[in-house]
C-alpha positions as CSV (number, residue, x, y, z in Angstrom):
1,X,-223.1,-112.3,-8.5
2,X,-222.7,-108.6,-8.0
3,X,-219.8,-107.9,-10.3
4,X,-217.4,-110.8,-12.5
5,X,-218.3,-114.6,-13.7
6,X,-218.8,-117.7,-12.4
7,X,-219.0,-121.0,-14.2
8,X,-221.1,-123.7,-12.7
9,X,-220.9,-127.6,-13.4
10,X,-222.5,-130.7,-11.2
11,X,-223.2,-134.3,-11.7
12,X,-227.1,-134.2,-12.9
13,X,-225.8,-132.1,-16.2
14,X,-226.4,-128.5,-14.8
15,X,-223.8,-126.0,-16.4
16,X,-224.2,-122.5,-16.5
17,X,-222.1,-119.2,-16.6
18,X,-222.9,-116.5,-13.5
19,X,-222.6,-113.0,-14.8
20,X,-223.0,-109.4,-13.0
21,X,-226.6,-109.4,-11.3
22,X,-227.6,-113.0,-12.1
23,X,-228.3,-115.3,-10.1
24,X,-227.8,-119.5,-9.1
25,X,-230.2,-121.4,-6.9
26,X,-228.9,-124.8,-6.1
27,X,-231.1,-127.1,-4.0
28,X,-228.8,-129.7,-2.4
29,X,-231.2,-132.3,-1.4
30,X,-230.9,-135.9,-1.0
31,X,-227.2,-135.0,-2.9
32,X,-225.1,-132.8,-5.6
33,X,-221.8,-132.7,-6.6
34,X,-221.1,-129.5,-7.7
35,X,-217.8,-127.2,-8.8
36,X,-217.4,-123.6,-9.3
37,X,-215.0,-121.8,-11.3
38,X,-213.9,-118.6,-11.0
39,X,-212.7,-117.3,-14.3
40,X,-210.2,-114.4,-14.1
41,X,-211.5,-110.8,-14.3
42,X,-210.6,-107.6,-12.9
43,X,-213.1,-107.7,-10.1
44,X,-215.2,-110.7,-8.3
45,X,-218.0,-109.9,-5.9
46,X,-220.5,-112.3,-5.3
47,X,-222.6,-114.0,-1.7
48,X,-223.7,-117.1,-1.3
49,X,-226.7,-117.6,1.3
50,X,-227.4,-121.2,2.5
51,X,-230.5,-121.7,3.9
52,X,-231.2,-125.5,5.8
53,X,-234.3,-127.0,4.3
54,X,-236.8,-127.7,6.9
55,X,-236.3,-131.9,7.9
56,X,-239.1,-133.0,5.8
57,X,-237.7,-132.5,2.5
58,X,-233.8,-133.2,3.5
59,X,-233.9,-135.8,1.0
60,X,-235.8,-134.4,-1.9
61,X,-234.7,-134.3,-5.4
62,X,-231.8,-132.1,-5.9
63,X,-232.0,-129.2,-8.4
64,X,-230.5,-126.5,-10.2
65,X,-231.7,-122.9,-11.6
66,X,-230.0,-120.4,-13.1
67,X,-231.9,-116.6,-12.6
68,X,-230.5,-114.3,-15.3
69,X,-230.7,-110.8,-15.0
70,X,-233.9,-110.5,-17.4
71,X,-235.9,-112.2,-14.8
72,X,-235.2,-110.5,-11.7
73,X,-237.8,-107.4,-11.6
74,X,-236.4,-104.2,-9.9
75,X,-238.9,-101.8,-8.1
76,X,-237.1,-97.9,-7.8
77,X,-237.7,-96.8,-4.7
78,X,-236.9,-93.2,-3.3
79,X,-233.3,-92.6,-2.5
80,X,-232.9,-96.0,-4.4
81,X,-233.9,-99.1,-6.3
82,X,-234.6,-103.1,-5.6
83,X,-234.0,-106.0,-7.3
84,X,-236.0,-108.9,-6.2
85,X,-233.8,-112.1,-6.1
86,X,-236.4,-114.3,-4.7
87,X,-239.8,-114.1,-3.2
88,X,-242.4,-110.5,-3.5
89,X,-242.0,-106.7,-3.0
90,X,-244.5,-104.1,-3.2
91,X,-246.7,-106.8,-5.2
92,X,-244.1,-107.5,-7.8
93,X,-243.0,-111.5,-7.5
94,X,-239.5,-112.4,-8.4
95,X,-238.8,-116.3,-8.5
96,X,-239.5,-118.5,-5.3
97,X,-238.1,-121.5,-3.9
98,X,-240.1,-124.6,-3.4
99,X,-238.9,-125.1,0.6
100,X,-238.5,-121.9,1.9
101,X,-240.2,-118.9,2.0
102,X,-238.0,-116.2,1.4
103,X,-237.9,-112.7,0.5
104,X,-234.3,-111.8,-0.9
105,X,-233.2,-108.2,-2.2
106,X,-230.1,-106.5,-3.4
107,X,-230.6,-102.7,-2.6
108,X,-228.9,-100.0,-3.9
109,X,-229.2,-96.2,-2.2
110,X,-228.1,-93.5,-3.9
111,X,-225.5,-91.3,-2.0
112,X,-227.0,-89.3,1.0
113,X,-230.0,-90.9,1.0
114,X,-232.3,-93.4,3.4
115,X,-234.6,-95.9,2.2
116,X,-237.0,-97.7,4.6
117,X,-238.0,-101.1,3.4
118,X,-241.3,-102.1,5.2
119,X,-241.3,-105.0,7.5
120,X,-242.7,-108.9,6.4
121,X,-245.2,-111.3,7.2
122,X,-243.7,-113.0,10.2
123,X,-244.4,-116.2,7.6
124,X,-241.6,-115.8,5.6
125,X,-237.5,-114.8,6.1
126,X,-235.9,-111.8,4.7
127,X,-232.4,-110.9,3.5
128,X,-230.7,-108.0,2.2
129,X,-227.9,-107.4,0.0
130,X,-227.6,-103.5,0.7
131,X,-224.9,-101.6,-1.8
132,X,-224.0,-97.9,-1.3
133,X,-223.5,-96.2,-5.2
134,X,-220.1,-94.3,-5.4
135,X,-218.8,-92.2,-7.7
């Protein structure tokens, strides 16, 4: 969740609240009935990224964590910074998923500037949430 709330509730007891730069990981698995709410608040901007776990552990035991923003290190880079929402960077380890190997940052650059974020082991997928500061 980039910027507003978001209130989580399922059917194995999960609930939590989403805020500004926290996180949700949900593993679906063998099942999960889940329901998001969307409180009111000036501005919502959030992604969800679904990955398919691979067909050995379709049916595992579904789960729920919530990733607040106190556990999410951030690396500043030149012309920038990274938070690491799942998986490693530059040796720091953020949390990781039990199915897939994932490397998952939200990048900000400061205005005018580049930053060049190396390239992976070819072992693991990586995704990007890039933001451009204004103002």
């Amino acid at each position: 969740m980039w910027q507003g709330k978001m209130k989580h509730k399922d059917n194995l007891g999960f609930e939590d609240t989403v805020e500004d730069g926290e996180v949700q990981w949900m593993t679906a698995g063998s099942g999960i009935i889940h329901e998001e709410q969307l409180p009111a608040s000036e501005r919502m901007l959030g992604v969800q990224l679904w990955l398919n776990l691979p067909a050995k552990d379709k049916m595992t035991k579904p789960a729920y964590r919530s990733i607040k923003r106190d556990q999410i290190p951030e690396v500043e880079l030149e012309g920038g910074r990274l938070r690491i929402l799942a998986g490693s960077y530059d040796g720091q380890q953020g949390v990781q998923g039990n199915y897939q190997p994932i490397d998952y940052y939200d990048i900000t650059v400061e205005p005018g500037k580049t930053v060049t974020i190396p390239q992976r082991r070819a072992d693991r997928r990586c995704c990007f949430l890039c933001w451009g500061m204004y103002g």
